[in-house]
N, C-alpha and C positions, 0 to 999 in steps of 0.2 A: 548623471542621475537627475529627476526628472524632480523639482522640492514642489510641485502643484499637486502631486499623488501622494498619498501616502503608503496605500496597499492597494495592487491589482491585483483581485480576482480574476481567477483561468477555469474554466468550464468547457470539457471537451462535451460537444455532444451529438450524438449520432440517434437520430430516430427517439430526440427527448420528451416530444410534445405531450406523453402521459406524466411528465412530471412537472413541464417547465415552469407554470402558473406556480405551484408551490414554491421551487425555488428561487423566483424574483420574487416571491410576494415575501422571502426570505431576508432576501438582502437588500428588498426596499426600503425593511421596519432598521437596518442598521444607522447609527444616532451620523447623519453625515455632519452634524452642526459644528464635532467634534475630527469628526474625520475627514477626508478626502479620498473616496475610491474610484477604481474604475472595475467594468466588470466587462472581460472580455471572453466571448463567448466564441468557442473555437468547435466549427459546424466538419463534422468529419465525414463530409458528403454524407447527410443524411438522404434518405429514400423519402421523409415526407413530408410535412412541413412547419419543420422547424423554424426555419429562419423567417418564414413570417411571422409566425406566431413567437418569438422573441421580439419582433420590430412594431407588433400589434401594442406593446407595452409603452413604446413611444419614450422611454426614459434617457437624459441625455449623456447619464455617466457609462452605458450601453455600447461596447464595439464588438461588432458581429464580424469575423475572420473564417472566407468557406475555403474547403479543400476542395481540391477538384478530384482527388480520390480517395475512398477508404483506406486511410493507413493504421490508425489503431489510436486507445489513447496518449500513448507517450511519442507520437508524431505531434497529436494536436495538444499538447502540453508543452512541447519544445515549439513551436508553433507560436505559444503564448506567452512562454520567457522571452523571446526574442524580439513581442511588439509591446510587452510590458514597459509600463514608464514608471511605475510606482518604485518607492523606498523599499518597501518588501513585497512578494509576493505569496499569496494563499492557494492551495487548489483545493477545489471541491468537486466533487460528482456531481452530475445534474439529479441525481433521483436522490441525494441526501440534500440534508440540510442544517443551517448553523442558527442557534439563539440571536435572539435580539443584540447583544449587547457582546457576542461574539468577535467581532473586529477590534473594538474601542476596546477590551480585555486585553487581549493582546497585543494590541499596539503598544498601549501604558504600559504595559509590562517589559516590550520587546525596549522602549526607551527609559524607563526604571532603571533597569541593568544593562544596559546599552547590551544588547544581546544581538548576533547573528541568527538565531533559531529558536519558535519558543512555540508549545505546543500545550496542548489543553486536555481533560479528558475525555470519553465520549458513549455517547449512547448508539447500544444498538437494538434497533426495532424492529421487531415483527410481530402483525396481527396487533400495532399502536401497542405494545407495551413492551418494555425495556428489558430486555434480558439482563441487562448490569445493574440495573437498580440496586441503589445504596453500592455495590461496585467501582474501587476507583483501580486505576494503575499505580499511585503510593499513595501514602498516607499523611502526607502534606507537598505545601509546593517545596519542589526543587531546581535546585543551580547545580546543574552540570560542568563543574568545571573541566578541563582538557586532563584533568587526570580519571574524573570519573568517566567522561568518555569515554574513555581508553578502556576502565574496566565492566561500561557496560556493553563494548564487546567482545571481550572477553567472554562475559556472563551470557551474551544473546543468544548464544546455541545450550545453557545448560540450564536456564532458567528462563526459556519460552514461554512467556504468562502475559505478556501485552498485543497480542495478534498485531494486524497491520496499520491500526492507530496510535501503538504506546512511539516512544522514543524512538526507533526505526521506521518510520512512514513516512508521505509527501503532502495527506491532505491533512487540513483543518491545523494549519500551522502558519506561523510566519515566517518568508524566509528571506534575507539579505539577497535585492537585485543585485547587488555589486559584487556580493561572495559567488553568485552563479558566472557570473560575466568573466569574472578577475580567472577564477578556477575555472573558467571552461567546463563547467556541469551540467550536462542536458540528459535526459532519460536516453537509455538504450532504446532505439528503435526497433531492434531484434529480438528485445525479450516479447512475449507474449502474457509471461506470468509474472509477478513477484518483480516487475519491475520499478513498483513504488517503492517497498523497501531498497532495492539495488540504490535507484536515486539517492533516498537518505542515508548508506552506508557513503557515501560518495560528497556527500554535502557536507555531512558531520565530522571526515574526516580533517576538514578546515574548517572547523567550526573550536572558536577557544571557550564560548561559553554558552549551555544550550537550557531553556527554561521550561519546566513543567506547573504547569497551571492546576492545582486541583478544582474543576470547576468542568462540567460537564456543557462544552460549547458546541458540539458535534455531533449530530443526530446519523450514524449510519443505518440506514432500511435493508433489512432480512429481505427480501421478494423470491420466496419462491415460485418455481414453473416459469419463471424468466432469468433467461438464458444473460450473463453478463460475458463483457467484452475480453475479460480472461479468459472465461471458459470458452468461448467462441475459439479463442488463439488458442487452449490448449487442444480444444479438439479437431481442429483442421492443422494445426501446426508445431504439433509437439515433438519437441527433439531433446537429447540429452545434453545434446550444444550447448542449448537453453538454459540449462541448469548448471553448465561448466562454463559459461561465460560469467553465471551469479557468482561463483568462484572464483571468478578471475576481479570481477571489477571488487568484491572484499579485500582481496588480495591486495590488489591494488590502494585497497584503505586503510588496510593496516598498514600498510608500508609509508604512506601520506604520515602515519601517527607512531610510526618509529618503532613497530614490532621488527624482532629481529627474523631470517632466515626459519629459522627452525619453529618457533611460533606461529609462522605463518601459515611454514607448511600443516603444522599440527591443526591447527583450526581450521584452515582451508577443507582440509578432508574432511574435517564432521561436518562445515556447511555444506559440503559433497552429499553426504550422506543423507546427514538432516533434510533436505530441500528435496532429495530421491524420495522421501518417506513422506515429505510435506505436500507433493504436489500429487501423489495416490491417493493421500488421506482428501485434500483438496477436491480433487474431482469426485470420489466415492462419498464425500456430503452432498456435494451437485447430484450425482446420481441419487440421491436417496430423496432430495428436493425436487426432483422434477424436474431439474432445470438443463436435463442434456435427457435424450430419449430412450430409454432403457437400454435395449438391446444393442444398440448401437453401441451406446457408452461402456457396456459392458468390453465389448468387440476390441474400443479404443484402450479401455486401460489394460485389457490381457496385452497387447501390443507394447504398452508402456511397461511393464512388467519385464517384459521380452528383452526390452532394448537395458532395461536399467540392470537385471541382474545377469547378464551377460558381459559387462562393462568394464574392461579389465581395471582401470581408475576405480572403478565401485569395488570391484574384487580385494582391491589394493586400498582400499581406505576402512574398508566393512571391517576387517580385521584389527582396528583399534578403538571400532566405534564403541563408545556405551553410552546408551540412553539416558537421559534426564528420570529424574523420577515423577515429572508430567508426561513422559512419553510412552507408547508400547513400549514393553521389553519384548514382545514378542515379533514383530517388523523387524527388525535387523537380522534376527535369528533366521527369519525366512528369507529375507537377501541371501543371508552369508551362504543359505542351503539350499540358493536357487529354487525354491520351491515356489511354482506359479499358484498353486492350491490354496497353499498356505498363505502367500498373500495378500489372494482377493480375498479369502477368509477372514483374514487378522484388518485388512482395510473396510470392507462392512463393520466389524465388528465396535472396531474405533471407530467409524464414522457415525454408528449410532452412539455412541456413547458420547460423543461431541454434541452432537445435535442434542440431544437431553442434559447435556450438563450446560448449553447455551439456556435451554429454554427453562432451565431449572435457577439462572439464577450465579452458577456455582463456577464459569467461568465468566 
């Protein structure tokens, strides 16, 4: 381990140049007096020109890493654990962005409590204003100890309320180079979806103590009518694979943290389930943002339908599911009854109701 770095920044990006100015002009204002970064920028064969326009900034704590093909972001993320030299590592998106004082937060923090993992909370914007405002994920900071771990996954399929930056996520965190290295943790490069949460099921599972920041360091941007690199992957390459490999590497997590056989099995099915229900509802907010092209998208989720409630594992796990009381009750019910009707129905229906409960505030 590298004691000249503190934190390396990974920045996958593919065709970033409407954001990039913002996010170095980002992580220019971070205090280095205090810190030592690097910021490696991992170019996923973009189409245009990115990489000059990163190297136009001329700054020297700057390493630009190109692919020679389109592979996805958790190519160009493993890509960037592996030329990282910092004490921890951060990811961020190119089109978000982190406060001033975002790094030096968490750094002191992550050596306060000598912690492997320590995470912050965050904003999400569209149209410049905060859908979470005054919104936190708890209500002070917290220390995850390796027991609460434990029980917040447990909890993570029946009390869904932190989307993909609470406690289960990859970006706007700090995370022990040496816990990736040691434990051999790199992203699935076959998921397409949901595989930044996979990462942090995976991470957390060797992780003894994990730190919650009440402090809004993370700026995630809403854009809709633009298409992002999940949706991309679910709609040219969506398989139920994909969502039974998200089961497996869990599995695989609780088993790192000492759940027994029959636990595992138990949970495993409702992440089955849960994640069948999540990546419908997922794309039918896409669809209602504009961000895949109607008819089309329509086309792909009747298909996704197809393959999920025909699935004899879905058949076989539907039958114990019950929903959270954040979740449809009514989704499982159309699984269990195969009904293609009834799903794209209940999945618009939820998906507007999402979409106004973000812009209202109230999630």
């Amino acid at each position: 381990m590298s004691q000249d770095i503190d934190v390396s920044i990974i920045i996958p990006v593919y065709n970033g140049v409407p954001y990039l100015e913002k996010c170095i002009n980002s992580l220019e204002k971070q205090n280095h007096n205090l810190l030592r970064i690097e910021i490696l920028f991992i170019d996923d064969a973009s189409e245009d020109n990115s990489v000059e326009y990163i190297k136009s900034f001329n700054l020297k704590n700057i390493k630009i890493i190109k692919s020679k093909t389109n592979k996805g972001p958790s190519a160009a993320r493993n890509i960037g654990i592996k030329n990282a030299l910092g004490e921890y590592i951060f990811f961020q998106d190119v089109d978000d962005n982190i406060e001033n004082n975002a790094l030096e937060t968490l750094f002191s923090k992550a050596k306060y409590y000598n912690s492997d993992f320590v995470f912050s909370d965050h904003k999400r914007i569209e149209d410049l204003k905060d859908q979470r405002e005054n919104r936190y994920d708890f209500n002070e900071e917290v220390v995850f100890s390796k027991e609460k771990i434990i029980q917040a996954m447990k909890n993570e399929y029946d009390n869904p309320n932190t989307g993909h930056l609470g406690l289960f996520g990859c970006n706007g965190r700090l995370i022990k180079r040496s816990l990736l290295f040691e434990k051999n943790i790199l992203f699935d490069e076959s998921l397409k979806w949901n595989e930044d949460k996979t990462f942090a099921w995976l991470a957390l599972s060797h992780v003894e103590k994990a730190i919650y920041v009440k402090d809004k360091l993370y700026s995630f941007y809403v854009n809709p009518n633009v298409q992002t690199a999940g949706i991309v992957g679910l709609s040219s390459n969506f398989s139920l694979d994909n969502i039974k490999s998200i089961t497996k590497h869990i599995d695989q997590s609780l088993k790192n943290k000492g759940f027994n056989q029959e636990e595992r099995i138990k949970l495993t099915q409702k992440t089955l389930i849960f994640h069948a229900i999540k990546v419908l509802i997922s794309f039918s907010i896409r669809l209602l943002l504009n961000k895949i092209e109607f008819k089309k998208g329509v086309q792909l989720r009747k298909k996704m339908i197809k393959e999920i409630i025909f699935d004899e594992d879905i058949k076989l796990a539907i039958k114990n599911y019950k929903p959270s009381k954040k979740e449809s009750f009514f989704l499982p019910k159309a699984i269990n009854y195969r009904s293609i009707f009834f799903l794209e129905f209940f999945c618009n229906l939820r998906a507007k109701k999402i979409i106004k409960m973000r812009r209202s505030g109230k999630v």
